[in-house]
Phi, psi and omega in degrees: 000305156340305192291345193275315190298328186254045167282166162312311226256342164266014185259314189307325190300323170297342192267339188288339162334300194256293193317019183228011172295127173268176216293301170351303202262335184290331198241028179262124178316335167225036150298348177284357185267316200250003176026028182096342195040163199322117213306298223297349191259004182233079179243024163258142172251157180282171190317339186246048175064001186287122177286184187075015159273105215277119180297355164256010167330298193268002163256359159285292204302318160326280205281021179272280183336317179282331181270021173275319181297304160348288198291328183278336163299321168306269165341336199248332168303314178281348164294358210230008195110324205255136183270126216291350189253006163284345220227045161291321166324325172306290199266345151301327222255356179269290256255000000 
């Protein structure tokens, strides 16, 4: 199994991942949650005509935007230590 993942044609596919990103996704605010999401899904164009805008785009980009604060609160607990699932309060009181 090792051997498929560190192959050519599966090293080229993750690097074609991010270098078939059109520019649109490339200059995108969450692009660190959703990296385009899957190539067979990005058969759509973007607002400036570019093709290769993965058709579930503007609902990655909703819900990245509603759960980042969420999320970077979560983050910042488990960096301090504290378990994120305890500190519901924490994140009613953020949200």
């Amino acid at each position: 199994m090792a051997d498929l993942v560190a192959s050519t044609r599966q090293r080229k596919f993750g690097l074609d991942k991010q270098s078939m990103l059109p520019k649109y996704c490339r200059e995108c605010d969450v692009l660190y949650a959703c990296n385009g999401g899957c190539p067979k899904d990005r058969f759509i164009l973007t607002p400036d005509g570019e093709p290769g805008l993965n058709y579930l785009c503007a609902g990655y980009k909703k819900f990245f935007q509603h759960a980042e604060k969420s999320m970077r609160l979560m983050a910042n607990l488990l960096e301090a230590k504290r378990a994120p699932g305890r500190d519901h309060a924490d994140l009613r009181a953020e949200g």
